[in-house]
C-alpha positions in Angstrom: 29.5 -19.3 -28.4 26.1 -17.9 -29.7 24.9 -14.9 -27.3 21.5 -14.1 -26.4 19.7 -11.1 -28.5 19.5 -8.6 -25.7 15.8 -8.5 -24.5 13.5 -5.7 -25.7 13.3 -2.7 -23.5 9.7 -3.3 -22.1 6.9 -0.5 -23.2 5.8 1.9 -20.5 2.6 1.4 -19.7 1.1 5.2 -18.8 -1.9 4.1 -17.2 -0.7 1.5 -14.7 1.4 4.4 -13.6 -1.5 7.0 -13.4 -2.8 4.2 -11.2 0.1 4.4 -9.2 -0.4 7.9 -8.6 -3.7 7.3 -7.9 -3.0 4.5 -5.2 -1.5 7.2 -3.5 -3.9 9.0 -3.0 -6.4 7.1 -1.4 -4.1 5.5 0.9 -3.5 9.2 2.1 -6.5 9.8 2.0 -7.6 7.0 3.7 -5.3 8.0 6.7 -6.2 11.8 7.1 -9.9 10.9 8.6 -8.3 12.3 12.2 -6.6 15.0 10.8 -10.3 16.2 9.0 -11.9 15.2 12.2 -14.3 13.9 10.6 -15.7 11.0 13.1 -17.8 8.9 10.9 -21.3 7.7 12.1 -23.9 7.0 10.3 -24.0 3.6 8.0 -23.3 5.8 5.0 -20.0 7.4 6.8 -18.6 4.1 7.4 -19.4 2.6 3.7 -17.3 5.7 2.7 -14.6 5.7 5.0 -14.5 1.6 4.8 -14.0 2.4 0.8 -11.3 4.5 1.6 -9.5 2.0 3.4 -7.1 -1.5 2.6 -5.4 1.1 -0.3 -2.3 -1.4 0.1 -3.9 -3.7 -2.1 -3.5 -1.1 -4.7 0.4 -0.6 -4.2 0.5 -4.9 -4.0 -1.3 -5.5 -6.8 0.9 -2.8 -9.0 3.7 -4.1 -7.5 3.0 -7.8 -9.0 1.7 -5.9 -12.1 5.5 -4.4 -12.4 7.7 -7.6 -11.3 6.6 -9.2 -14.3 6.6 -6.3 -17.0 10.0 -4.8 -15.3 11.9 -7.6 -13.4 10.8 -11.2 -14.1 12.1 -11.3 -18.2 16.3 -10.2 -17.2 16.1 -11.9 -13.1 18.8 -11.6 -10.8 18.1 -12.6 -7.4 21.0 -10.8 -6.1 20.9 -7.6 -7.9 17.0 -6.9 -7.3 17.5 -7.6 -4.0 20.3 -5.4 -3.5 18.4 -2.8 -4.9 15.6 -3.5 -2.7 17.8 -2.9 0.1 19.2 0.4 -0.9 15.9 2.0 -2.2 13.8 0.4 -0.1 15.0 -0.7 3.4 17.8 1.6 4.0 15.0 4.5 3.7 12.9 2.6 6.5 15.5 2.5 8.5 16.9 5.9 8.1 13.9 7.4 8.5 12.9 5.1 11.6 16.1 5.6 13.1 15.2 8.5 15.3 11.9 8.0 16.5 12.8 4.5 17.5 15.7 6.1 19.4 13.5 8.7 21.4 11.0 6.3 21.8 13.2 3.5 23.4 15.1 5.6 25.2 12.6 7.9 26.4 10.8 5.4 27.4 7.8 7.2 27.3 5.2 7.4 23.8 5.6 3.7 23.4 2.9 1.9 20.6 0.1 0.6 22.9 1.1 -2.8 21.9 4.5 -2.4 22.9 5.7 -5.5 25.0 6.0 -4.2 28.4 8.4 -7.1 29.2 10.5 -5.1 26.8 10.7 -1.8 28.6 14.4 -2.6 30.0 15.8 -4.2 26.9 16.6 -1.2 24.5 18.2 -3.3 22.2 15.2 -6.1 21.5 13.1 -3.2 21.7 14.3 -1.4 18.7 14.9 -4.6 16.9 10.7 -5.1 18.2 10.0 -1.6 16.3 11.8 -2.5 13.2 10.3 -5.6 12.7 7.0 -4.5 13.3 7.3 -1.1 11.7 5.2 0.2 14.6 6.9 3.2 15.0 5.3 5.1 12.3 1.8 5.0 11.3 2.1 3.0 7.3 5.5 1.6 8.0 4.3 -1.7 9.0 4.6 -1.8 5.0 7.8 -2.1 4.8 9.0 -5.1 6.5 6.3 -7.2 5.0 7.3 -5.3 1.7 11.0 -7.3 2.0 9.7 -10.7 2.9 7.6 -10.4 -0.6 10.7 -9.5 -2.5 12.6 -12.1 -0.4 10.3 -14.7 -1.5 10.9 -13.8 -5.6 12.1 -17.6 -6.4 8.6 -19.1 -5.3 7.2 -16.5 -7.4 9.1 -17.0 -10.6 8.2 -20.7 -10.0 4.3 -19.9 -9.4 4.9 -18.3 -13.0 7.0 -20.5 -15.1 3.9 -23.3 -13.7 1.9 -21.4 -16.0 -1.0 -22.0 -13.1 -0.7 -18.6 -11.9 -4.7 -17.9 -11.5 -5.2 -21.4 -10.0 -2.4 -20.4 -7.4 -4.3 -17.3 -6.7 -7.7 -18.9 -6.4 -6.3 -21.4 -4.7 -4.8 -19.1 -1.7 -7.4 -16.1 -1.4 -9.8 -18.1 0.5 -6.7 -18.2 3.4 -6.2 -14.7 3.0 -10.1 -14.1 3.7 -10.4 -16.4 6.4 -6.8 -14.6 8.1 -7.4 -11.1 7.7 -5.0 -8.7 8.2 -3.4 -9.1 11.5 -4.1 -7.3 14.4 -2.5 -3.6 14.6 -0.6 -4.7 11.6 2.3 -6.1 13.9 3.0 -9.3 12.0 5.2 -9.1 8.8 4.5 -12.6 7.7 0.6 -12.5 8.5 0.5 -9.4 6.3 2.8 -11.6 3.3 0.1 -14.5 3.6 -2.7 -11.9 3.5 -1.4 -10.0 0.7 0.6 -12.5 -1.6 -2.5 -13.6 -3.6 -2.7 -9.6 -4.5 0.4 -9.8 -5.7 -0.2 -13.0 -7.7 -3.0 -12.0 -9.2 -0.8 -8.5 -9.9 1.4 -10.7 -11.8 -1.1 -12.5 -14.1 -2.9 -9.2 -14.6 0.5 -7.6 -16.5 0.5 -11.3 -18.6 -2.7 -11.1 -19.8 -3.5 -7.3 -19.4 -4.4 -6.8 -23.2 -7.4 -9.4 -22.7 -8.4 -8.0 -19.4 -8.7 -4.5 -21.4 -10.5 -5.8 -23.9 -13.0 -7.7 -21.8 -13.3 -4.8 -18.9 -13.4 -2.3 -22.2 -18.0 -1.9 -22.6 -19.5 0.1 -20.2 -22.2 -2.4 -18.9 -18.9 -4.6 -17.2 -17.7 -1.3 -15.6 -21.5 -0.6 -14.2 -21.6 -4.2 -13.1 -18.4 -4.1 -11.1 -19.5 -0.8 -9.5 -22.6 -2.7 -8.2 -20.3 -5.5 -7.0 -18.4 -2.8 -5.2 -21.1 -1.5 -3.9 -23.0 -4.9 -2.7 -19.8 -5.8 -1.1 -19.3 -2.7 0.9 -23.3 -2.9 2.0 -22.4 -6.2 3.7 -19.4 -5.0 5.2 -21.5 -2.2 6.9 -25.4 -3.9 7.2 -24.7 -7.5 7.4 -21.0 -7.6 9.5 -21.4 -4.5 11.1 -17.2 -4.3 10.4 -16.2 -0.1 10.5 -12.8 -0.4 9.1 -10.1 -3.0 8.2 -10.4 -6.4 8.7 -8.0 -7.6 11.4 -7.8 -10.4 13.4 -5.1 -13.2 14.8 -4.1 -15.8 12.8 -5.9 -19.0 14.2 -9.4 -16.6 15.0 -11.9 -17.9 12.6 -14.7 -15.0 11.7 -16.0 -13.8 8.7 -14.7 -13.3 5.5 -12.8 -10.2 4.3 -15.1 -9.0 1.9 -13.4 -5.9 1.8 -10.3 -7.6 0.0 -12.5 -9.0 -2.8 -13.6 -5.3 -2.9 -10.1 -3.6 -3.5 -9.2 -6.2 -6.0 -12.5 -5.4 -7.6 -11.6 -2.0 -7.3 -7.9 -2.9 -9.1 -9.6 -4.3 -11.9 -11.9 -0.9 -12.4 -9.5 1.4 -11.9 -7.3 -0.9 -14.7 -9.8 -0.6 -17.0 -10.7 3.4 -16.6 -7.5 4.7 -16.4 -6.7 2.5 -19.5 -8.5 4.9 -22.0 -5.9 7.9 -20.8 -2.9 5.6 -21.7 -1.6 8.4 -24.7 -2.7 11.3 -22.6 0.2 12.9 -20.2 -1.5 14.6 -17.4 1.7 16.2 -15.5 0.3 16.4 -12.2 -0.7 13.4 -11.8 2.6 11.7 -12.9 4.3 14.0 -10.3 2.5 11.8 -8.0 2.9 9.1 -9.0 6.6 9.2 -9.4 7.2 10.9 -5.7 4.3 8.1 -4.9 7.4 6.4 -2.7 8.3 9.7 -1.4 5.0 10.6 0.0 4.4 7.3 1.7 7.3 8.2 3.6 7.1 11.8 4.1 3.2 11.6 4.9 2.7 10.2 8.4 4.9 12.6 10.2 3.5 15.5 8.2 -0.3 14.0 9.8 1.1 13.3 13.1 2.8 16.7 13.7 -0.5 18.6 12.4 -2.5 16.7 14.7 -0.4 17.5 17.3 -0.4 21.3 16.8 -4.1 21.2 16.4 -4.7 19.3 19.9 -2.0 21.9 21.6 -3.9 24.7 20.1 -7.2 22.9 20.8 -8.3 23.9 17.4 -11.3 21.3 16.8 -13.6 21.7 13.9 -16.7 20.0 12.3 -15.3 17.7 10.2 -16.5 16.0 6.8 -16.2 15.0 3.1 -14.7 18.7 2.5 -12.6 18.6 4.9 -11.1 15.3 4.0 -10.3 15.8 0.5 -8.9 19.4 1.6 -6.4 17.9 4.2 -5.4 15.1 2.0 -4.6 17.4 -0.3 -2.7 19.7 1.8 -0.6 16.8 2.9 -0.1 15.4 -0.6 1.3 18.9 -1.7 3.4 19.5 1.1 5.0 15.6 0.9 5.6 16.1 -2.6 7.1 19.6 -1.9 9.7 18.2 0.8 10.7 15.0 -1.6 11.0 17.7 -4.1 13.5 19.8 -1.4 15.3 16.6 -0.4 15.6 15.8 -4.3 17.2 19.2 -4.8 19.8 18.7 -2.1 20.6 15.3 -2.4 20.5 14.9 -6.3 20.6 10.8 -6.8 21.2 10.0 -2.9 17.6 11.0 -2.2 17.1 7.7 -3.2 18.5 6.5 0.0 16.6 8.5 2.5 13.1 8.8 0.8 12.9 5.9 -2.0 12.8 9.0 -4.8 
């Protein structure tokens, strides 16, 4: 019997994990507009804050970007989805566990979309909040997060097709017609609203030496920045949307042009952090290798400083300052408590915080 030569150990690719760490960031960011108290306004405050927003098509399309380059070449169904399970929904629940608990059994603090016909089932309730991942702000993530890994077989197929692009093309116009769904409670809304990110994540790490190469003059970058910025102009002038798009299913509105902004955005970001691919800038892979940890860690570290500031009544003018220094604040303190957990669990962390 003639064995297989044992595949090639696949390159790291530095700037798709600066990216990482920089995905991050903005999705923080992009939560800690309460915590600034900076209540946007003006048009100009809501172009910002609207650019700040949707982050998750970052993590989605690096996650495609990552499948391929990491998983898709040595496959096992089983084994990555065993490992998905550990790393990735044990954490959830874990961490979910508790508040769920109080929550449900408190029966006070509920999500205002909580189904009120639910109130005396504890047990369809807590199933309710795991499935929506309502209990924490972000974690709505997560369950949509395991129906993408679920559905790796129709990905692999999509790719061996070799009509990758032509899938993507030929299911964004769903996911701008769908939106995202309302309060984020639908797992499998989200998957339909995401999956071409993810697709088009996938055919980025195939053919990211020609997307460098093409994305690599200046005048392509300046002309995506337009783009970025013509596209958030319409979100704010023309459909007058502050925030997300989200809708039901069936609703027909208008189309999600903040979506074809992010994935602009993807494409940018690509290409910039590409010319720091030999440099090592510590900090910033810190982040981006606790990047799991502080989507975890983050929400309750907003959540409980908002709460201290309404008990104390401590109110403040808040803007652009503000935002980047509370974002920062809770970025540091995340990566500190991963780092604490880290010290104390050694390898186990793993379980509890996905680092």
């Amino acid at each position: 019997m003639i064995k297989k030569p044992p595949l090639k150990k696949k390159k790291f690719i530095n700037s798709i994990n600066y990216f990482r760490g920089l995905a991050i960031v903005i999705i923080v960011l992009g939560h800690c507009f309460d915590l600034a108290q900076w209540n946007v306004s003006n048009n100009f405050e809501i172009f910002v804050h609207n650019l700040s927003l949707n982050g998750t098509v970052y993590f989605v399309f690096i996650s495609g970007f990552l499948y391929y380059h990491i998983f898709y070449q040595r496959f096992n169904y089983k084994k990555f989805m065993s490992k998905k399970m550990q790393y990735v929904l044990l954490p959830y629940i874990l961490i979910s566990l508790v508040p769920i608990v109080l929550v449900v059994f408190s029966g006070s603090g509920h999500s205002e979309n909580f189904p009120v016909e639910l109130n005396n089932k504890p047990l369809l309730a807590i199933i309710w909040y795991f499935v929506t991942g309502k209990i924490i702000n972000a974690y709505w993530y997560i369950p949509m997060a395991m129906l993408l890994f679920a559905v790796s077989p129709i990905v692999n197929l999509i790719v061996k097709s070799d009509k990758i692009i032509e899938v993507f093309l030929l299911l964004l116009p769903i996911s701008l017609i769908v939106h995202r769904p309302l309060d984020n409670l639908n797992a499998l809304h989200s998957l339909i609203y995401f999956f071409p990110v993810y697709i088009l994540g996938i055919w980025s790490s195939i053919n990211n030496e020609a997307i460098y190469r093409y994305l690599r003059g200046n005048a392509k970058k300046i002309v995506t920045v337009i783009l970025v910025v013509v596209l958030g102009l319409i979100q704010v002038l023309v459909f007058k949307q502050a925030g997300n798009f989200h809708k039901d299913f069936w609703t027909i509105t208008v189309l999600d042009v903040n979506l074809i902004q992010k994935i602009l955005l993807c494409f940018l970001f690509m290409s910039i952090l590409d010319k720091y691919e030999n440099t090592n800038y510590k900090l910033v892979n810190k982040i981006a290798e606790t990047s799991f940890a502080i989507y975890f860690i983050h929400p309750f570290l907003i959540k409980i400083s908002n709460n201290l500031l309404s008990k104390f009544n401590i109110s403040y003018q808040g803007n652009f300052f503000t935002l980047i220094l509370t974002t920062s604040m809770v970025i540091i303190a995340s990566m500190t408590i991963a780092f604490g957990i880290k010290a104390i669990l050694k390898k186990n962390s793993r379980y509890l915080i996905g680092w």
